[in-house]
N, C-alpha and C positions, 0 to 999 in steps of 0.2 A: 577201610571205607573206600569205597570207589568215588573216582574222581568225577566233579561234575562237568556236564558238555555245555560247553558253549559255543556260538558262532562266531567266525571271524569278526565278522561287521558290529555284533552286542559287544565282542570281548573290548574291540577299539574302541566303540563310543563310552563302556563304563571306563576302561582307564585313562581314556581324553578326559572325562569329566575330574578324577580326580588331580591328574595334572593340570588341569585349568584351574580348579580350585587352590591347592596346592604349591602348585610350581616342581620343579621337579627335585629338589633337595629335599622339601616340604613332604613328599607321596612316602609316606610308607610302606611297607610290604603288608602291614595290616589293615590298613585301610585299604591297595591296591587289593589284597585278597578279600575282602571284606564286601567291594563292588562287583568284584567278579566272579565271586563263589566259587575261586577255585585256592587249592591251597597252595602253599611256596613251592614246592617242587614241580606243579601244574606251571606255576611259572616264570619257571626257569629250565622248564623242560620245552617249553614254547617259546622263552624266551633265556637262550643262555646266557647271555651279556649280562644279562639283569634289567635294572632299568633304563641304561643304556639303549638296549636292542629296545624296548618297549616303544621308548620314545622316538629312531628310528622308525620303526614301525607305524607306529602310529602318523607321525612325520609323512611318510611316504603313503598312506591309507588318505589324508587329507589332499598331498598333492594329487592323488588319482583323480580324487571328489573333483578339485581346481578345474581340471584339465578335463577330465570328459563332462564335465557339469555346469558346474559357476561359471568359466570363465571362459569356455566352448565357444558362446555367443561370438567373441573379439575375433575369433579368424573363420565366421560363417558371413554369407553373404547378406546385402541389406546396406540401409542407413546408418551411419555409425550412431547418430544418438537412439535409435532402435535398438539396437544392439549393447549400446552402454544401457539401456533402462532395464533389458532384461539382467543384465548384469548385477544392476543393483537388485533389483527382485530376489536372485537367487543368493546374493550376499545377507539382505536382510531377513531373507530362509533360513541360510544355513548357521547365521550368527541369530536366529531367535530373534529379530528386531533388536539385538544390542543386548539381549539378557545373558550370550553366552558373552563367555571370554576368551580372548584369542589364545591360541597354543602360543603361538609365537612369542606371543609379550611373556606370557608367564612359563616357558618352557627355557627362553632364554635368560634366565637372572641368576642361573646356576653359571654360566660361562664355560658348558661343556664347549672343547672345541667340535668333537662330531656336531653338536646339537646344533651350536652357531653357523658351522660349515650350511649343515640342511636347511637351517633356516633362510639363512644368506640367498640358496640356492630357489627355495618355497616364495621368498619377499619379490626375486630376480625373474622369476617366472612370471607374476604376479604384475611387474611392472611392464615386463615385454609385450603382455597384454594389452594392458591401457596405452600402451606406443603404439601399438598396433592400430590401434582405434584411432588414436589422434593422426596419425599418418594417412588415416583411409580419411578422416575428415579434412586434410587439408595441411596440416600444420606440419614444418619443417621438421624434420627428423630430431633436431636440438631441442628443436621446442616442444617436440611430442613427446620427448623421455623425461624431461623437468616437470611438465605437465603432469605424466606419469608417476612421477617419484613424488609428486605435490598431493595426490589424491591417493595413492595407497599413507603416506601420512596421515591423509585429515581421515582416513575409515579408522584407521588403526586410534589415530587419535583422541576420535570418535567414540572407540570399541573400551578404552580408557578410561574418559571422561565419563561414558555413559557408570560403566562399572562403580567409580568412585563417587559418582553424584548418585547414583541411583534413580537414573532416569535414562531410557533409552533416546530422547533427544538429540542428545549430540551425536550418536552416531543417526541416526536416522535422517539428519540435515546433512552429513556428510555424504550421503546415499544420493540424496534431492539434488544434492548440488552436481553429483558427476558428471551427468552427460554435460552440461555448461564447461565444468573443469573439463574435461577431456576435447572436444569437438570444437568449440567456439574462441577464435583468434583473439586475443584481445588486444585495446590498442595501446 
């Protein structure tokens, strides 16, 4: 039987879905084959690590998306609550208004160290962003990365709560609230 083609960017998104569903102990090989229509040696021929390399991959396929897309905005020119509002826009794009679920949360409960390393690395990038922003708005360096590290909690939080309630809500207030969390001094 010949093996079926698929494209880089289909092959990520269907095994991001089942790792989001899943977690990454959780993904089988038949259900990973199963999204992807391809059979086990399709992937492990693409992917020799196994699910290892997948998740890797997939890993680094999101930070691209981060970095030339979502979070682009934070080191282009502009007002910085402009720029956090596109931010949120492309966040509540790329997470579905709260319907998807984070890689990160569910990718890390396995306690690969590769996987934690990446993610550490995906969260770090993620914050240096929203520092970026609070510094162009004003706020102290110290206070611009607490700031930072305050509102990648409350999305993720957000991204959590929405999952378990079943209501995209809490993450979508966490959205609303950013450019306030990121730009605006408080006393």
């Amino acid at each position: 039987m010949r093996a079926s083609k698929i494209s880089d960017e289909k092959l990520f998104q269907r095994l991001s879905d089942v790792f989001r569903r899943k977690g990454y102990d959780g993904a089988s090989y038949s259900e990973l084959m199963k999204a992807t229509g391809l059979v086990k040696a399709s992937l492990y021929h693409r992917f020799p690590g196994g699910k290892a390399d997948m998740v890797d991959a997939i890993l680094s396929n999101v930070d691209r998306h981060f970095a030339d897309y979502v979070l682009k905005p934070a080191s282009e020119e502009g007002r910085p609550q402009d720029r956090v509002r596109k931010i949120a826009r492309r966040l509540r794009e790329f997470y579905h208004s709260g319907k998807r679920w984070c890689l990160l949360d569910t990718l890390t409960l396995a306690n690969s160290p590769s996987t934690c390393t990446h993610a550490r690395r995906s969260m770090q990038f993620w914050i240096d962003a929203f520092a970026r922003i609070s510094r162009d708005a004003g706020l102290t360096p110290a206070i611009a990365r607490d700031r930072a590290q305050e509102a990648v909690a409350a999305i993720e939080g957000g991204l959590v709560a929405s999952r378990v309630l079943g209501t995209s809500r809490p993450f979508l207030r966490s959205l609303a609230n950013l450019a306030k969390q990121l730009t605006v001094l408080r006393p």
